[in-house]
N, CA, C, O and CB atoms as a CASP TS submission, in Angstrom:
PFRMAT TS
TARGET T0000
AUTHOR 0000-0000-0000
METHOD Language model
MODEL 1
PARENT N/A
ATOM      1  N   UNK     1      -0.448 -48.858 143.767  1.00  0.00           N
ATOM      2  CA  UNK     1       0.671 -49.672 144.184  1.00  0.00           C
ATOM      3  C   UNK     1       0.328 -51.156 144.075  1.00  0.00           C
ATOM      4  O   UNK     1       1.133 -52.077 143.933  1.00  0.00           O
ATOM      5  CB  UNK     1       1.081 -49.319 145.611  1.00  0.00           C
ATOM      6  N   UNK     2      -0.948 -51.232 144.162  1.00  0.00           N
ATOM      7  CA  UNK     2      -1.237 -52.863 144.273  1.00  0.00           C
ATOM      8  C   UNK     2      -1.048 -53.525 143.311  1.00  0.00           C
ATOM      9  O   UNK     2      -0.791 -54.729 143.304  1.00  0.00           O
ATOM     10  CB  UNK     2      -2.461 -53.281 144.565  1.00  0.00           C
ATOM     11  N   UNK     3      -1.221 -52.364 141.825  1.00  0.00           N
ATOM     12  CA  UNK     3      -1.286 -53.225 140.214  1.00  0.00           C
ATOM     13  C   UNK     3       0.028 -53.349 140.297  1.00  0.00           C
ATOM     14  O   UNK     3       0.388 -54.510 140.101  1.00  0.00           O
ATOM     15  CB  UNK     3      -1.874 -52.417 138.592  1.00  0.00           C
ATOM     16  N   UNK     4       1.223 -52.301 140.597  1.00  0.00           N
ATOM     17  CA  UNK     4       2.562 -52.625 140.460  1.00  0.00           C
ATOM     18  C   UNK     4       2.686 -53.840 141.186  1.00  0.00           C
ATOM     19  O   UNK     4       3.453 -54.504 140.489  1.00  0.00           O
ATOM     20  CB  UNK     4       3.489 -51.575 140.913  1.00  0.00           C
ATOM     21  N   UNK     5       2.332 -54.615 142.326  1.00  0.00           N
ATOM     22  CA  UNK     5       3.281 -55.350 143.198  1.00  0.00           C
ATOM     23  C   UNK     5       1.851 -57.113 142.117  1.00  0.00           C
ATOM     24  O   UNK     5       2.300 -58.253 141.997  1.00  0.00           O
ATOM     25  CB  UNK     5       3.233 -54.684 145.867  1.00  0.00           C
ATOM     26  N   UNK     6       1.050 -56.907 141.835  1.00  0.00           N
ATOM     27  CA  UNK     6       0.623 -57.589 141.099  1.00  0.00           C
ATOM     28  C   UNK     6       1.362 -58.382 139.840  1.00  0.00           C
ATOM     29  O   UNK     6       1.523 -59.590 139.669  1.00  0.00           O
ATOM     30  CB  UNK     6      -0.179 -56.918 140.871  1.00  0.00           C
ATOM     31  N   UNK     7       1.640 -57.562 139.250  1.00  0.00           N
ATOM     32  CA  UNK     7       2.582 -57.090 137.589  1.00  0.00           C
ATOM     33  C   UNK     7       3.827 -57.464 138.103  1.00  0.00           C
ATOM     34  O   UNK     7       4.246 -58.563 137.740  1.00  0.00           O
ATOM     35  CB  UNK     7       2.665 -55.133 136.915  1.00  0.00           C
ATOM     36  N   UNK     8       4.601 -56.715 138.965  1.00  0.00           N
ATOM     37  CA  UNK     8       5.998 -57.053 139.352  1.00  0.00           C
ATOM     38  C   UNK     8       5.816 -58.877 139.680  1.00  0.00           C
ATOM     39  O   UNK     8       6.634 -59.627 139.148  1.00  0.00           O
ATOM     40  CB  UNK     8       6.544 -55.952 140.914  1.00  0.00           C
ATOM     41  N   UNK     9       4.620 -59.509 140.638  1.00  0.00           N
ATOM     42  CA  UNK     9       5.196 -60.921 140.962  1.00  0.00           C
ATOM     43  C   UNK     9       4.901 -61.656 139.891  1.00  0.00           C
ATOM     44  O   UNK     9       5.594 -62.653 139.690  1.00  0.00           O
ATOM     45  CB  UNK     9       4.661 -61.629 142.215  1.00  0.00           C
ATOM     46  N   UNK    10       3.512 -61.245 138.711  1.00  0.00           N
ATOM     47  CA  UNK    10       3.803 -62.624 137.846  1.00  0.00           C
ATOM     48  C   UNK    10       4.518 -62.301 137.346  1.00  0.00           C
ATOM     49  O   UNK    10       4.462 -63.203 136.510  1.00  0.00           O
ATOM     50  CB  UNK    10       3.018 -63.306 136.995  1.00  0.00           C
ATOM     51  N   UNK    11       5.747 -61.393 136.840  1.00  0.00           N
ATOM     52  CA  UNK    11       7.227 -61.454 135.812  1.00  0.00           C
ATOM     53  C   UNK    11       7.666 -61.873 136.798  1.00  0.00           C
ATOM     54  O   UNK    11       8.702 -62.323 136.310  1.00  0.00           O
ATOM     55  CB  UNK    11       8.117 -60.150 135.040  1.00  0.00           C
ATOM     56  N   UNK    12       7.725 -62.069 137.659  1.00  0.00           N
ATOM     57  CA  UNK    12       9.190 -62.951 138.134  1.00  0.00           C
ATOM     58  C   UNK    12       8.564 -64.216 138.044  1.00  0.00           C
ATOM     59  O   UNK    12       8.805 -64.993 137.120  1.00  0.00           O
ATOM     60  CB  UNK    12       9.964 -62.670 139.855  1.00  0.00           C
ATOM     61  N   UNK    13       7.922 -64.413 138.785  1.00  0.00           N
ATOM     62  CA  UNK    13       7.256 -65.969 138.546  1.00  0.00           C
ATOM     63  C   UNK    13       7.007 -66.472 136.559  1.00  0.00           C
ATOM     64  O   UNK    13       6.849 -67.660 136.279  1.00  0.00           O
ATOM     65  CB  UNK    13       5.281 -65.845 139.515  1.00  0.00           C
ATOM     66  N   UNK    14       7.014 -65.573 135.630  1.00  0.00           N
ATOM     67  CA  UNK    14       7.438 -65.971 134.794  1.00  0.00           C
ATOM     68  C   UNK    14       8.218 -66.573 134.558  1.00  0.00           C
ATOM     69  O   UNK    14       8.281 -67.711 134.092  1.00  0.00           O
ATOM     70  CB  UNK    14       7.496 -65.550 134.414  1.00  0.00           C
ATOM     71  N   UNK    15       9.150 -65.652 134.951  1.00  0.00           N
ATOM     72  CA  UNK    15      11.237 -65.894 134.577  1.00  0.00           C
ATOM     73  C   UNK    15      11.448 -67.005 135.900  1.00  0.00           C
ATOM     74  O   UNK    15      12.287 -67.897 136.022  1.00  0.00           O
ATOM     75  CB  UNK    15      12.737 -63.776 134.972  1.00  0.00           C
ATOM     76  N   UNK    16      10.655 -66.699 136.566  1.00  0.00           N
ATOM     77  CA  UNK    16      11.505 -67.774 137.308  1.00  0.00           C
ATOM     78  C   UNK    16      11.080 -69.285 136.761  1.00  0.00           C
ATOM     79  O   UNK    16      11.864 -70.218 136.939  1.00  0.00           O
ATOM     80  CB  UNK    16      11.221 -67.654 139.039  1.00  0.00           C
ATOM     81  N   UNK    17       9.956 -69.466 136.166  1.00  0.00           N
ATOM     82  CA  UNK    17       9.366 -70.676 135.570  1.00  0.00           C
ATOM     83  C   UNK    17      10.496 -70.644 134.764  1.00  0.00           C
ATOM     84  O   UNK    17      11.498 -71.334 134.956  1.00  0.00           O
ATOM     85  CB  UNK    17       7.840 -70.712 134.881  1.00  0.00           C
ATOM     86  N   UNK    18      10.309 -69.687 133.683  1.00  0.00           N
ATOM     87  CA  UNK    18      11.355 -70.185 132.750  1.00  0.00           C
ATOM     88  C   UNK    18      13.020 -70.439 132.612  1.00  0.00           C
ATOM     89  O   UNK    18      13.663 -71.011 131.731  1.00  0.00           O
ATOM     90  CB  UNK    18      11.146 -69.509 131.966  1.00  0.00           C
ATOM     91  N   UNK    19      13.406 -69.829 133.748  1.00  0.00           N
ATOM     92  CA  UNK    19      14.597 -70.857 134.012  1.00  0.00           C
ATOM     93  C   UNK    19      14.514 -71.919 135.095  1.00  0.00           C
ATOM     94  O   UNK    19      15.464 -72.333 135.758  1.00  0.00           O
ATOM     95  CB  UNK    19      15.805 -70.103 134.364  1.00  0.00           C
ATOM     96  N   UNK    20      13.573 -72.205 135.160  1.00  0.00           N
ATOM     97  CA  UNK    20      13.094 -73.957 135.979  1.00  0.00           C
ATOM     98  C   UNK    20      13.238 -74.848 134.904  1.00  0.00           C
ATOM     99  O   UNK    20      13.988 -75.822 134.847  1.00  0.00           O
ATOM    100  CB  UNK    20      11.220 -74.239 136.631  1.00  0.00           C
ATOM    101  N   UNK    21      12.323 -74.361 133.914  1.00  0.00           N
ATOM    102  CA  UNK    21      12.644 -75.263 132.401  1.00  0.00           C
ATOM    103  C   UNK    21      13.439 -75.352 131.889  1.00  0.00           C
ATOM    104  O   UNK    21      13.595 -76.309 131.130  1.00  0.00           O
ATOM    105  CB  UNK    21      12.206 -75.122 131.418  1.00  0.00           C
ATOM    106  N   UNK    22      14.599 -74.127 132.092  1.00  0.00           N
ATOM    107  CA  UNK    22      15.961 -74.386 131.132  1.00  0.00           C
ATOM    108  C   UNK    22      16.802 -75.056 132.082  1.00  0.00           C
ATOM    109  O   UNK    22      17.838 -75.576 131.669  1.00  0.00           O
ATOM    110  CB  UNK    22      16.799 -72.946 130.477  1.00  0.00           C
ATOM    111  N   UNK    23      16.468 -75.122 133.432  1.00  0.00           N
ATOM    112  CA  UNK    23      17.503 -76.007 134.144  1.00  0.00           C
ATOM    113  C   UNK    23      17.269 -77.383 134.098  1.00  0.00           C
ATOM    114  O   UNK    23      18.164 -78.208 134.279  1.00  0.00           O
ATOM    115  CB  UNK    23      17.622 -75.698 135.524  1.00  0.00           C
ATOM    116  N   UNK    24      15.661 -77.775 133.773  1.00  0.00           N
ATOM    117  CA  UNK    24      15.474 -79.089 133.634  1.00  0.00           C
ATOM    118  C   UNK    24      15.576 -79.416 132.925  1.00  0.00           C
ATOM    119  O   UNK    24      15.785 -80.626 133.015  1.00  0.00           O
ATOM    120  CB  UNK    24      14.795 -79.572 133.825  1.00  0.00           C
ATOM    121  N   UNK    25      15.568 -78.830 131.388  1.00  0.00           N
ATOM    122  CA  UNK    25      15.299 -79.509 130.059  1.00  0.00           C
ATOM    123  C   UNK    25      17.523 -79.373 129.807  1.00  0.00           C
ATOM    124  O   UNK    25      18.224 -79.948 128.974  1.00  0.00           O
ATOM    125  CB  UNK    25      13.739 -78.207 128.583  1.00  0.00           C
ATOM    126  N   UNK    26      17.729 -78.878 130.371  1.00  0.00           N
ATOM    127  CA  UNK    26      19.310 -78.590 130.193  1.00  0.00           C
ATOM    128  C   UNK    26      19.206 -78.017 128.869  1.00  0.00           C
ATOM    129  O   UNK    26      19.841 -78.558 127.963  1.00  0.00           O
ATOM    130  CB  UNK    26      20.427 -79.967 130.264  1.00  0.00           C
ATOM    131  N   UNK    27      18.491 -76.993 128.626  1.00  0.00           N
ATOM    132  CA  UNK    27      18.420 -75.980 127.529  1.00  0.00           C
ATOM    133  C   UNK    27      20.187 -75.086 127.374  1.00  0.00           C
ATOM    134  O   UNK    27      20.665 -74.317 128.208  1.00  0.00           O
ATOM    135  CB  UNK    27      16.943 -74.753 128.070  1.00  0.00           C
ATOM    136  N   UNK    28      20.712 -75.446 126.289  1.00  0.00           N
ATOM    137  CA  UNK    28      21.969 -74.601 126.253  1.00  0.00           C
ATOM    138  C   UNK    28      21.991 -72.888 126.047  1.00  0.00           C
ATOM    139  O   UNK    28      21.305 -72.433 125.132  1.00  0.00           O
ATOM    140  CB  UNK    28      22.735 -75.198 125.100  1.00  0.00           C
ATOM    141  N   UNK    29      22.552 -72.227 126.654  1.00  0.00           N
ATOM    142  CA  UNK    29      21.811 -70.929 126.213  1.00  0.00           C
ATOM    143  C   UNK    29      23.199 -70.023 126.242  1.00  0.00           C
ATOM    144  O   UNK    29      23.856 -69.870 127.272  1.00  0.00           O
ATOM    145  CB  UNK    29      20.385 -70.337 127.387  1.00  0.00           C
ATOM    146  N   UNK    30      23.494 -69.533 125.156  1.00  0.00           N
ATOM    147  CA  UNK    30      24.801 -68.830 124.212  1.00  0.00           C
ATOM    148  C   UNK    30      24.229 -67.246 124.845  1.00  0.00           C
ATOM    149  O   UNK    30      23.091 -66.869 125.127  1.00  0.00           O
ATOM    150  CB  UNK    30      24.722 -69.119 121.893  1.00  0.00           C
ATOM    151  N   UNK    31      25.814 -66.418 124.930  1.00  0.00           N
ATOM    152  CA  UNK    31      25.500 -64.958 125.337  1.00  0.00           C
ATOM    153  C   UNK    31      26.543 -64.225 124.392  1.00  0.00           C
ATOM    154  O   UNK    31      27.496 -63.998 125.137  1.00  0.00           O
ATOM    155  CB  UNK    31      25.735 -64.600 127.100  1.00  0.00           C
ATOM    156  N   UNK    32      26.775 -63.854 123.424  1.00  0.00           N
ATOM    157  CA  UNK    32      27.895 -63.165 122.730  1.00  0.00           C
ATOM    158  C   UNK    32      28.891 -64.460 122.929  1.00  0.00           C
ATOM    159  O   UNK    32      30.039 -64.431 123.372  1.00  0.00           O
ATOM    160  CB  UNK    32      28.436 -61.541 123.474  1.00  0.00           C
ATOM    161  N   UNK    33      28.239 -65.455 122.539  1.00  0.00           N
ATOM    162  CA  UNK    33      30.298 -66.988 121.899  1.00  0.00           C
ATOM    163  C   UNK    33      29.881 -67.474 123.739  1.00  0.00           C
ATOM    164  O   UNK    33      30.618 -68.372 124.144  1.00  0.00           O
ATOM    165  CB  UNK    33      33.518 -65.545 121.497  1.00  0.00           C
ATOM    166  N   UNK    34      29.058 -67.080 124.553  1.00  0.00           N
ATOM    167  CA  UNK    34      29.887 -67.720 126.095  1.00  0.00           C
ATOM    168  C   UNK    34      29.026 -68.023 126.255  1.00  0.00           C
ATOM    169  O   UNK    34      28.036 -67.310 126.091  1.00  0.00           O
ATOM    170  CB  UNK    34      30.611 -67.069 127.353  1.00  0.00           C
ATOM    171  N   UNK    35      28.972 -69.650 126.793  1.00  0.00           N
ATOM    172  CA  UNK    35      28.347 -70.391 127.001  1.00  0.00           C
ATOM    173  C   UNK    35      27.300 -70.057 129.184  1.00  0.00           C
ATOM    174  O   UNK    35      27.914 -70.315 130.219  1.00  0.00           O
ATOM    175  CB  UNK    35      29.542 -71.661 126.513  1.00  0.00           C
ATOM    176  N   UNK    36      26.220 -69.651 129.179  1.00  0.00           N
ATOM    177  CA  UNK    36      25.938 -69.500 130.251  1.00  0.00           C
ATOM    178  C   UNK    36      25.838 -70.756 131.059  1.00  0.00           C
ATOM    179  O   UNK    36      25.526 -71.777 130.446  1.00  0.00           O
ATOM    180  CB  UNK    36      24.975 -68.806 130.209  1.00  0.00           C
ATOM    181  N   UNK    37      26.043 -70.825 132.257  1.00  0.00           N
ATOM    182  CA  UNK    37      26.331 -72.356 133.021  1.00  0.00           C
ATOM    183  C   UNK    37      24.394 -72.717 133.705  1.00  0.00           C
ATOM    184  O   UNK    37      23.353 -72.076 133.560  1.00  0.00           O
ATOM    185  CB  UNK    37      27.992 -72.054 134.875  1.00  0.00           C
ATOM    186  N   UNK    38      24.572 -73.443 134.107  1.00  0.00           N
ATOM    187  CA  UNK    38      22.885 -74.358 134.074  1.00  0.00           C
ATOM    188  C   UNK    38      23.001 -73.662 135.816  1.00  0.00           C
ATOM    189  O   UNK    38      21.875 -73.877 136.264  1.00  0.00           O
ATOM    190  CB  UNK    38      22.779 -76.963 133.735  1.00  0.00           C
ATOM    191  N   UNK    39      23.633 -73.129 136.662  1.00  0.00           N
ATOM    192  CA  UNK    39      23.623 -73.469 138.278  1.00  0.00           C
ATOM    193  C   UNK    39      23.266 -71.850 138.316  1.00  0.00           C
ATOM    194  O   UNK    39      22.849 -71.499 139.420  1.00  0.00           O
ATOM    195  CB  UNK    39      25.342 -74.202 139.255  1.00  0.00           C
ATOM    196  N   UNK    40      23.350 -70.797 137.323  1.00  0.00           N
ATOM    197  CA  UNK    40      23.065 -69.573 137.085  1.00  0.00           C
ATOM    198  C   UNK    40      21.760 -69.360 137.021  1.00  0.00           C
ATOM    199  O   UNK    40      21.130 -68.367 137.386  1.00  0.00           O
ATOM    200  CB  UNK    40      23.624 -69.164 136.088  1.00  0.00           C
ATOM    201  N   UNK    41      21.171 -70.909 136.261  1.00  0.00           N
ATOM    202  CA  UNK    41      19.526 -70.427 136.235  1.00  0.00           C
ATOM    203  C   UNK    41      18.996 -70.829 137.449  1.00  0.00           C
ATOM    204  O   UNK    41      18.139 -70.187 138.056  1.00  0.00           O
ATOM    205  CB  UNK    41      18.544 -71.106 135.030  1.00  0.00           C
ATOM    206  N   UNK    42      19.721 -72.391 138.003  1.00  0.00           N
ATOM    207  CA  UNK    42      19.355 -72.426 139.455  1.00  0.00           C
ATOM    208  C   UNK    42      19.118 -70.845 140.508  1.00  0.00           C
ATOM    209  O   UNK    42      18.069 -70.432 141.001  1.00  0.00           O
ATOM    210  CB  UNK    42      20.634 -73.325 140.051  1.00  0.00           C
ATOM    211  N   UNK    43      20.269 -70.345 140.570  1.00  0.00           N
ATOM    212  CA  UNK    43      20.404 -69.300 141.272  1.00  0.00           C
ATOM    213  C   UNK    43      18.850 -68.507 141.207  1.00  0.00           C
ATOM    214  O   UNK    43      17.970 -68.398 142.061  1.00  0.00           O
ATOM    215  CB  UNK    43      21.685 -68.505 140.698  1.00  0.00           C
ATOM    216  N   UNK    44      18.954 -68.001 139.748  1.00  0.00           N
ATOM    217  CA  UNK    44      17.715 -67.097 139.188  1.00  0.00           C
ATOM    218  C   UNK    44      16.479 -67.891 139.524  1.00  0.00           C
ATOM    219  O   UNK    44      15.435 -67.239 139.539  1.00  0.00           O
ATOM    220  CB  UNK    44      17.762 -66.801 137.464  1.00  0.00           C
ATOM    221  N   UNK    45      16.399 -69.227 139.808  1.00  0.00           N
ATOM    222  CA  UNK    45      15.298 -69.676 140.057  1.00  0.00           C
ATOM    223  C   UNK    45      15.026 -69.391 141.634  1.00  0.00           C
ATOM    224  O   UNK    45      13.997 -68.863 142.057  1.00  0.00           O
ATOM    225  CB  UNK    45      15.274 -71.057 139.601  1.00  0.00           C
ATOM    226  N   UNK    46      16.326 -69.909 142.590  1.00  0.00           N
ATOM    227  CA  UNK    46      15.684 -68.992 143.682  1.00  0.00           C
ATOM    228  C   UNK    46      15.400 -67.969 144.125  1.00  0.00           C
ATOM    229  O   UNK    46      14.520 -67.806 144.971  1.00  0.00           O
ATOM    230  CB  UNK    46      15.887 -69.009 144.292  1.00  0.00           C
ATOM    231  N   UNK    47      16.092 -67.096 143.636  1.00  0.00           N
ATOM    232  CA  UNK    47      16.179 -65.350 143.995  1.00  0.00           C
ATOM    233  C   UNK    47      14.854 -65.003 143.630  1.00  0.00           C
ATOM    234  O   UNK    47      14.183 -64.480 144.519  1.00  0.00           O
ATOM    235  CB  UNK    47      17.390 -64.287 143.030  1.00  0.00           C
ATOM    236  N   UNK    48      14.166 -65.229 142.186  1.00  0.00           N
ATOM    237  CA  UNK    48      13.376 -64.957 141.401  1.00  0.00           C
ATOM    238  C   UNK    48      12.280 -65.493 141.698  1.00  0.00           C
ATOM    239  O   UNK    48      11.298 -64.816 141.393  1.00  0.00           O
ATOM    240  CB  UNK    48      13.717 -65.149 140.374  1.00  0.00           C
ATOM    241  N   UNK    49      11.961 -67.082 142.492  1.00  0.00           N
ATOM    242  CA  UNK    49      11.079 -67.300 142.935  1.00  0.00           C
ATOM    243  C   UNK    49      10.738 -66.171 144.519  1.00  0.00           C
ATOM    244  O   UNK    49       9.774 -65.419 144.662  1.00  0.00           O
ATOM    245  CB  UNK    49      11.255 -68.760 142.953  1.00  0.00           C
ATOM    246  N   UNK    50      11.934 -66.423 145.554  1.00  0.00           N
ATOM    247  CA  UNK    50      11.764 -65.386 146.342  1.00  0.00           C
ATOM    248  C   UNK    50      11.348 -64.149 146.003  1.00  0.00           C
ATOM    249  O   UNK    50      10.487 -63.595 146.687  1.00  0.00           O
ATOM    250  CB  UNK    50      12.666 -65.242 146.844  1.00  0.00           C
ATOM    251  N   UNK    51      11.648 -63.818 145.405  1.00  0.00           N
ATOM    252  CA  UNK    51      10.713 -62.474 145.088  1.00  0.00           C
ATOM    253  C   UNK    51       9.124 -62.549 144.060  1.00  0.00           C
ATOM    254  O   UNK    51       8.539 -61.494 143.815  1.00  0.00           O
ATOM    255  CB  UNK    51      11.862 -61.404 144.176  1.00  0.00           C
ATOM    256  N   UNK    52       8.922 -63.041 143.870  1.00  0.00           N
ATOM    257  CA  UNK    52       7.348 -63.805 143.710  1.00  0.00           C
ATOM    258  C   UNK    52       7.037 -64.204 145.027  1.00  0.00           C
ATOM    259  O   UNK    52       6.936 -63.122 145.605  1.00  0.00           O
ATOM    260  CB  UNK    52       7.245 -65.259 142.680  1.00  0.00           C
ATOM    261  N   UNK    53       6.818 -65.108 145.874  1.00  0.00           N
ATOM    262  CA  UNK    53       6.637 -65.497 147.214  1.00  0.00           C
ATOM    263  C   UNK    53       6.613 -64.162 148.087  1.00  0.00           C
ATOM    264  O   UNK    53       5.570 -63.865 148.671  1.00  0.00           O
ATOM    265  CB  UNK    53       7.788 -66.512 147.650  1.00  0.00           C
ATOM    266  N   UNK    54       7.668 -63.406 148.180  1.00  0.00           N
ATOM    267  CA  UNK    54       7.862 -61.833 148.318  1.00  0.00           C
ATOM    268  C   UNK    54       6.901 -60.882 147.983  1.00  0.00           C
ATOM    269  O   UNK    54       6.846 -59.917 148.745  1.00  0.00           O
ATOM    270  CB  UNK    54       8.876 -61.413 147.590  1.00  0.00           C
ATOM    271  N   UNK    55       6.142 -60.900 147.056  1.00  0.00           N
ATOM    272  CA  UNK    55       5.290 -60.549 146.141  1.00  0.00           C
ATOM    273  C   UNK    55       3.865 -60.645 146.342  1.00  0.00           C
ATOM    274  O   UNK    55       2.985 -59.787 146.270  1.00  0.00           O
ATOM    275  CB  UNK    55       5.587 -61.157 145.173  1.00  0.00           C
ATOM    276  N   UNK    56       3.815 -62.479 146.740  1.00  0.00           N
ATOM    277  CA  UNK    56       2.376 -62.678 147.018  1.00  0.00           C
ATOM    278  C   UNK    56       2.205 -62.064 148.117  1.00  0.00           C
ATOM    279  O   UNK    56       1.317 -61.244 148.349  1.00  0.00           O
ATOM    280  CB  UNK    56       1.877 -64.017 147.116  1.00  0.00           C
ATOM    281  N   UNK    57       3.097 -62.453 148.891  1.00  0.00           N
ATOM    282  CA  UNK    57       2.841 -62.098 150.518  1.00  0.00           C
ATOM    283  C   UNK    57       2.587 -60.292 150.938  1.00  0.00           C
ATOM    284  O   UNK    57       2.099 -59.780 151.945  1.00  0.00           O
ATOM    285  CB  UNK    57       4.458 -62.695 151.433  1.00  0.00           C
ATOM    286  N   UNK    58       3.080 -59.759 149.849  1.00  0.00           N
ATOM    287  CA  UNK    58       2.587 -58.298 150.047  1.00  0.00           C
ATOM    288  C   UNK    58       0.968 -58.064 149.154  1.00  0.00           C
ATOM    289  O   UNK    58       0.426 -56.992 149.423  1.00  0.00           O
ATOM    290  CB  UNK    58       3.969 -57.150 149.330  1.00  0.00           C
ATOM    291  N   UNK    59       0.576 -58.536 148.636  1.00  0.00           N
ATOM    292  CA  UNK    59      -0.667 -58.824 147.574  1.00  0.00           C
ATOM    293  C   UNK    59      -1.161 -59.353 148.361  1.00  0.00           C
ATOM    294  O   UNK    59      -2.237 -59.610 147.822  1.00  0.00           O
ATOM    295  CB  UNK    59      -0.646 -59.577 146.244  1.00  0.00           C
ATOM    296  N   UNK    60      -1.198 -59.700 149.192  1.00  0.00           N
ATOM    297  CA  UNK    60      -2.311 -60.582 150.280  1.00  0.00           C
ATOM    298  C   UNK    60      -2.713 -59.621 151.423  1.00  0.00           C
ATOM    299  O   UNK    60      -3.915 -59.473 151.645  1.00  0.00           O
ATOM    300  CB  UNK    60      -1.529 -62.089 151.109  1.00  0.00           C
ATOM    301  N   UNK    61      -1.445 -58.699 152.454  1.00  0.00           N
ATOM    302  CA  UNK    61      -1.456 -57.949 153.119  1.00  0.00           C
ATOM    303  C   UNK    61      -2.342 -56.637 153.119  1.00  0.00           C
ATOM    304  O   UNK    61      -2.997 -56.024 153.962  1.00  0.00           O
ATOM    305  CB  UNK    61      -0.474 -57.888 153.117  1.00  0.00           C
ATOM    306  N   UNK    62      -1.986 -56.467 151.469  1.00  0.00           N
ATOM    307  CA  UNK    62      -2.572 -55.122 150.825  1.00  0.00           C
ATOM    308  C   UNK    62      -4.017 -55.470 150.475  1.00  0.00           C
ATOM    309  O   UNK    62      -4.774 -54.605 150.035  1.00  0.00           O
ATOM    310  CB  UNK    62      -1.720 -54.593 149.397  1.00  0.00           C
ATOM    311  N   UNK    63      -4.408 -56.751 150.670  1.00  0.00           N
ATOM    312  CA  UNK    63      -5.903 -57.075 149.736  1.00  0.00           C
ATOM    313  C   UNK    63      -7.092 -55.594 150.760  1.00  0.00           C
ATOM    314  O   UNK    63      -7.161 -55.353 151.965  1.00  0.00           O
ATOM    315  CB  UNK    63      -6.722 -59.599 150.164  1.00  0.00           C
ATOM    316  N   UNK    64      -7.746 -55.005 149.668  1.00  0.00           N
ATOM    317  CA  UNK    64      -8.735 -54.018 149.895  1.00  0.00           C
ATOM    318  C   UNK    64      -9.892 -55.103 150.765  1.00  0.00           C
ATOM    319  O   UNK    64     -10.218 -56.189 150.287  1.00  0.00           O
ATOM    320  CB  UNK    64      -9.317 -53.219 148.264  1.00  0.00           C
ATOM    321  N   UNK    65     -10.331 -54.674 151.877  1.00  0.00           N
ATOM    322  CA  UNK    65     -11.559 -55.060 153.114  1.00  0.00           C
ATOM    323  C   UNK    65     -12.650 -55.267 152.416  1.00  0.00           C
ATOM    324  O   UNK    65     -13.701 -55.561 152.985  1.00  0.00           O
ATOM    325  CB  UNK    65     -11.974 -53.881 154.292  1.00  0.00           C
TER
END
């Protein structure tokens, strides 16, 4: 369980980096013609950081004695 909750927080902390960068760099980003809005990656940046933070804090709990 520990490699899963390992693995699970750096992908979010990936994605959540990487829409930190597309919200700062105001990266335009197309989905089938529709334009996705910049306050969407905000969102994904908090949810996504929370669950990294979420993540560590169980990776710390679980650390083996």
């Amino acid at each position: 369980m520990r490699t899963y909750l390992i693995a699970s927080t750096i992908a979010f902390d990936i994605i959540a980096t990487a829409q930190l960068v597309r919200l700062v760099l105001r990266v335009p980003v197309l989905v089938n013609g529709f334009s996705v809005p910049l306050w969407a990656s905000a969102i994904a940046v908090v949810v996504l950081g929370g669950f990294g933070v979420a993540g560590m804090r169980l990776i710390v709990k679980t650390r083996p004695a």
